[in-house]
N, C-alpha and C positions, 0 to 999 in steps of 0.2 A: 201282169205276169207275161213274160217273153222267155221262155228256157231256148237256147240255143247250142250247137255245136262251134263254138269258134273259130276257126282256122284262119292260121297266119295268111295274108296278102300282101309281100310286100314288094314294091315295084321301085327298084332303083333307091331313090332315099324319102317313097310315098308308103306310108302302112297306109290301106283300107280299112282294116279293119283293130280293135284294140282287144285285148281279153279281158274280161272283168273282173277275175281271180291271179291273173298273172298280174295286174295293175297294184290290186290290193295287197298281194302278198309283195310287191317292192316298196309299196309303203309302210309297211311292218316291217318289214328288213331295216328302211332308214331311221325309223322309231327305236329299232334295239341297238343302230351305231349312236344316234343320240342316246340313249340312255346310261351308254357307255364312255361316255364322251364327259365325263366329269365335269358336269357345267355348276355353278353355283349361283346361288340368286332369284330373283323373280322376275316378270316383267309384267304392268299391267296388261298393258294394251297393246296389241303390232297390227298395223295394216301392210299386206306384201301383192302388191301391185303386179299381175303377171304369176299369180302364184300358183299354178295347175301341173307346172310341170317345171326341169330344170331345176335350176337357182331360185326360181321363185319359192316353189315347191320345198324343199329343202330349207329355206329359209322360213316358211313357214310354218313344217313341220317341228324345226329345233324351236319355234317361240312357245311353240303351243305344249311341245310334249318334253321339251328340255326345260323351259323355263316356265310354265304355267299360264302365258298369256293368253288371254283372249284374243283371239287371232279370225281376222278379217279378211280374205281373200277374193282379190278380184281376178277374173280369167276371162275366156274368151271359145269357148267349146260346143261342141256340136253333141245337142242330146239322143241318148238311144233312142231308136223306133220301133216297132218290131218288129222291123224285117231289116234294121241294121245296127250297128254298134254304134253307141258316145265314142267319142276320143278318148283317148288316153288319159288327156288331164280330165275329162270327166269323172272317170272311177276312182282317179288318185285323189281327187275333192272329196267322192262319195266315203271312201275308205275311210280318211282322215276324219273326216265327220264323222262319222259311224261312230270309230276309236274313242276320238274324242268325246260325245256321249256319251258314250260306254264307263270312260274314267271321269266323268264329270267337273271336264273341260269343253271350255266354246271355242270352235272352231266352224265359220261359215263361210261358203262363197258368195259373190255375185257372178254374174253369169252374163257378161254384157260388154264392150268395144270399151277400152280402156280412157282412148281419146276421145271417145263420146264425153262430154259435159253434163249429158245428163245420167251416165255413171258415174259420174264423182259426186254427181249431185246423191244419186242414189246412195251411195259409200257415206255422203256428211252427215245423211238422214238417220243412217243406220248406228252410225258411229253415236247421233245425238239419240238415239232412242230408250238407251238406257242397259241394252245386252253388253255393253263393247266400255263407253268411259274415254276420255282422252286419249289421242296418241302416242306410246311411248315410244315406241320404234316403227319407223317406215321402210317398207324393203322396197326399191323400185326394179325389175328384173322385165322388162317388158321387151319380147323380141318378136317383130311383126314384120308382115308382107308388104304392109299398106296402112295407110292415115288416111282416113274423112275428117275435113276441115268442118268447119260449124256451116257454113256460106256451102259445103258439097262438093267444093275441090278434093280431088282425092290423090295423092303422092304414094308414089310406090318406090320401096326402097329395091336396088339393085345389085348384084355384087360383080361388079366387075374394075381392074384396074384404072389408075388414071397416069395423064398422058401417052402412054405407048400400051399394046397391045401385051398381054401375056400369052407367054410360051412355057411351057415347062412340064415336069411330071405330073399325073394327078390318077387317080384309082377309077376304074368304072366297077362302079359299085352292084352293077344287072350280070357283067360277065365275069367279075375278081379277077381285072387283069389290071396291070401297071399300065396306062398309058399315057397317049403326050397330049396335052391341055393348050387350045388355042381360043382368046378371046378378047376381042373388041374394047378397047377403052371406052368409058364413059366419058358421053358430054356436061357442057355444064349443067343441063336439068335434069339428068339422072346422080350425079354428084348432089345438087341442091334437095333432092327431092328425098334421097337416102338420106340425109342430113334433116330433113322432117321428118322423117319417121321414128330414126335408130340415135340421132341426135339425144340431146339433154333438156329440147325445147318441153316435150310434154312434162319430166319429171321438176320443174321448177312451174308447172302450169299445173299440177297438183298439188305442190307446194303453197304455193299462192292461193289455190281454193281450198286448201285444209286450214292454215292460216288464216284467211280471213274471215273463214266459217268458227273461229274459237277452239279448232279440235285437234290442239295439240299439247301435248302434257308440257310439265315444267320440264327443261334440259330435254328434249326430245330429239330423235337422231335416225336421220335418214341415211339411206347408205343405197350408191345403185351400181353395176357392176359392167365390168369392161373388162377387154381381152387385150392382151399387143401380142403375142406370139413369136414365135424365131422370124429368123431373115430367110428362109426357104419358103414361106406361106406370106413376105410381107409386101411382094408385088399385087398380089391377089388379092392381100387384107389388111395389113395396118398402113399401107401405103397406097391403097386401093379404096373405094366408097365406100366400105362400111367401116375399112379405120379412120377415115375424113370422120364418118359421123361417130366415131368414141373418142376421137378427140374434142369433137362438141362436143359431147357427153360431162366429157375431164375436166372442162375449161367451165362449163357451167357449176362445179362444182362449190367453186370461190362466193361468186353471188348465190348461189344454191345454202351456201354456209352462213351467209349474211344475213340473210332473208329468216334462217335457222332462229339466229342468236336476236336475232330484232323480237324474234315471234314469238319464241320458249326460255330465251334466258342464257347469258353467257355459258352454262353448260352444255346450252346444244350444241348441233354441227352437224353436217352434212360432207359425208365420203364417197370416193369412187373405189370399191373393191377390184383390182385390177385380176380377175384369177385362171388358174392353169385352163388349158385346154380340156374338155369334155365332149363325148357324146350325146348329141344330139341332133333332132333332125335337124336343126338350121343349121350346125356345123358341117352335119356329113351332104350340104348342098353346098360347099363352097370346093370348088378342084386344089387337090392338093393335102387341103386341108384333114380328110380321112386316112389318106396315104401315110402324112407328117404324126397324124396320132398315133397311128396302129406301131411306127418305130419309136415313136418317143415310150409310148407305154410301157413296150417291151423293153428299154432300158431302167426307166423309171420302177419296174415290177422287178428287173435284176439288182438295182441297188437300192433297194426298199423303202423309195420315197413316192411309189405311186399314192393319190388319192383318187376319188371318185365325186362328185359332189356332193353326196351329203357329209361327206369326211371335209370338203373344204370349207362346207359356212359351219361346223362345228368347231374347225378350227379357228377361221371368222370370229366367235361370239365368242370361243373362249382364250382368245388371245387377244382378240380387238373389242369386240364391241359389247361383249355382255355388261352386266350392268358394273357400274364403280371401276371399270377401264377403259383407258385412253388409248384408241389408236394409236400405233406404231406404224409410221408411214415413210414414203421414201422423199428426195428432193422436189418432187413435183406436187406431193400433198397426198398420195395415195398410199392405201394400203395393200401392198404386195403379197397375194394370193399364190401368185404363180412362183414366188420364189424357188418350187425347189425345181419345177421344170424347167425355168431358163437359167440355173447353176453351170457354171461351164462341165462339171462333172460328165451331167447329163447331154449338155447343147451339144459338147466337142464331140460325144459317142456318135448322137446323132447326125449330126452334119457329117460324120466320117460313113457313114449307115446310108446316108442320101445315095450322096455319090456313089455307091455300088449296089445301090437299089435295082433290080430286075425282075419280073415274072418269077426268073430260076432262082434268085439270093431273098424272092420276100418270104418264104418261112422259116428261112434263118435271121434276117434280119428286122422282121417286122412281128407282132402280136396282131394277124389278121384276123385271128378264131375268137379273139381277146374283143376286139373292136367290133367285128359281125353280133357276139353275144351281147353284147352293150347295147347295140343299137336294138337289136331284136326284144332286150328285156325294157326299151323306155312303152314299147307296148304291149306288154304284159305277154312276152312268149320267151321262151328257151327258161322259164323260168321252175327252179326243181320243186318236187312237191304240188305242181299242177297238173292235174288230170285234163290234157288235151282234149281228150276222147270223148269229155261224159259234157251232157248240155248244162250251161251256166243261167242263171240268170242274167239280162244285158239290162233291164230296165230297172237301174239304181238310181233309188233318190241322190242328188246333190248336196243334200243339206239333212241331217238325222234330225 
């Protein structure tokens, strides 16, 4: 037992610290948009790779509590001590798990380097153990700092432009002021190296070890997920190292499908969910990219096509991928998440909104109260119905 006082610490786009009732109570929140979320069907089994927080999270939330799945989560977090807080994705594991017991559902994590080998090892053990049963659905949602190789090479993913330097608007998110963003194009080993990281190499390297370990159901369907964004953020990112590696991501998707249909049966398949912009901490570290949300949102929230991520993989499974439906994808083979953000509806308000972007036009023309409380609630703060004041407990089990 550790009863604490929590207080928010957040430094720039770092929390120190997470709440353990503010974590919880978000994860009950995206349980009652799933439940609302008219899904139909079952699903045995889901393994959702990266699932502690984000798109992972979310996605493993709707397998477990939307569709009945025994649900298998792998993450990567730091446990409570008692003189500090788990992460974020830790209490949102504990919570889920809890719930899930509660209604007597399986829902578990692992706790351990995704690119580790002897993670997935851990995952095919688990999987074969008799709790779980073959794979019906694989979520791969995995966003990282950094890759260790087997051999101890370690790649660290980068975000910065390629060819020419950027120049442009971007948010400083310590002082909430507009300002101007300059930064160094990457070489070719920071290029190649964010390309092992955030690339599609590991998600077809779990493919292959789930595959040849037997543990994947008949017609089983992986799905891993990617961003392209406007032309105002695509110096920086889809034109820049971390769009280099979701176009690896894209393109692995083809053999990613083959490999599918070779291993579980002409009804598999293997997709790239392409979807909207979200808050989160890897997003609000990219320049620009915080600024481009806080106005797209504010348009998207005036012509009522905002979502949030759990409203996008509910839309996900219930439009694409739950069970007994076929993907709906565009020319390149993907399924289009983001459609309603990059609507010219929406793009043309915003791109007119860029350009008269200032310190003095952003609380007319931006949702910066909107984007501040987002970020603040992915770690359990600004969130209503929590007692700030009174001491929590921090050391929650992982697993009920």
């Amino acid at each position: 037992m550790s009863l604490q006082v929590v207080q928010s610490r957040i430094r720039g786009f770092i929390s120190l610290t997470a709440h353990p009732d503010g974590c919880a109570a978000n994860v009950r929140e995206q349980i009652e948009v799933i439940e609302r979320g008219g899904l139909e069907g079952s699903i045995g089994t889901a393994l959702v790779v990266g699932s502690t927080t984000g798109y992972g999270l979310a996605s493993a939330l709707t397998t477990c509590f939307g569709y009945g799945a025994k649900t298998l989560g792998v993450g990567f977090e730091k446990e409570p001590t008692d003189d500090k807080t788990g992460t974020a994705g830790w209490y949102n594991a504990a919570e889920a798990s809890r719930l899930a017991h509660e209604r007597g559902l399986t829902y578990r994590t692992i706790n351990g380097d995704a690119f580790d080998p002897a993670t997935k090892q851990e995952v095919i053990d688990a999987l074969k153990a008799g709790d779980f049963g073959p794979v019906d659905v694989f979520i791969y949602s995995l966003a990282a700092p950094r890759r260790k190789g087997a051999d101890g090479t370690v790649w660290n993913s980068v975000l910065k432009p390629i060819g020419e330097p950027y120049h442009g608007k971007a948010f400083d998110l310590r002082s909430e002021t507009v300002s101007e963003a300059s930064i160094e194009a990457a070489n070719d080993e920071e290029i190649e190296s964010t390309v092992k990281v955030m690339g599609g190499e590991d998600w077809m390297d779990w493919i292959h070890a789930l595959a040849d370990a037997g543990v994947f159901a008949p017609d089983a369907r992986t799905i891993a997920f990617s961003y392209i964004g406007p032309e105002v953020s695509a110096p920086i990112y889809r034109r820049g190292t971390i769009g280099k590696a979701k176009e690896h991501l894209e393109q692995t998707a083809a053999a990613a499908d083959a490999l599918m249909k070779q291993t579980a049966g002409a009804g598999a398949g293997a997709w790239v969910s392409v979807n909207k912009s979200v808050v989160t901490q890897a997003s609000s570290a990219i320049p620009a990219v915080p600024l481009y949300m806080s106005v797209a949102f504010r348009v998207m929230k005036d012509q009522g096509v905002h979502e949030g991520v759990i409203e996008q993989i509910v839309r996900l499974f219930h439009d694409h991928a739950g069970p007994g439906l076929q993907p709906e994808v565009d020319e390149g083979g993907r399924i289009r998440l983001d459609d309603r953000e990059m609507a010219d509806s929406v793009q043309t308000v915003v791109a007119e909104s860029w350009k008269n972007l200032s310190n003095e036009t952003l609380p007319i023309l931006a949702d910066w109260d909107g984007y501040k409380h987002d970020f603040q609630k992915l770690f359990g703060f600004g969130v209503d119905g929590v007692d700030y004041d009174a001491p929590t407990e921090v050391n929650r089990p992982l697993n009920a």
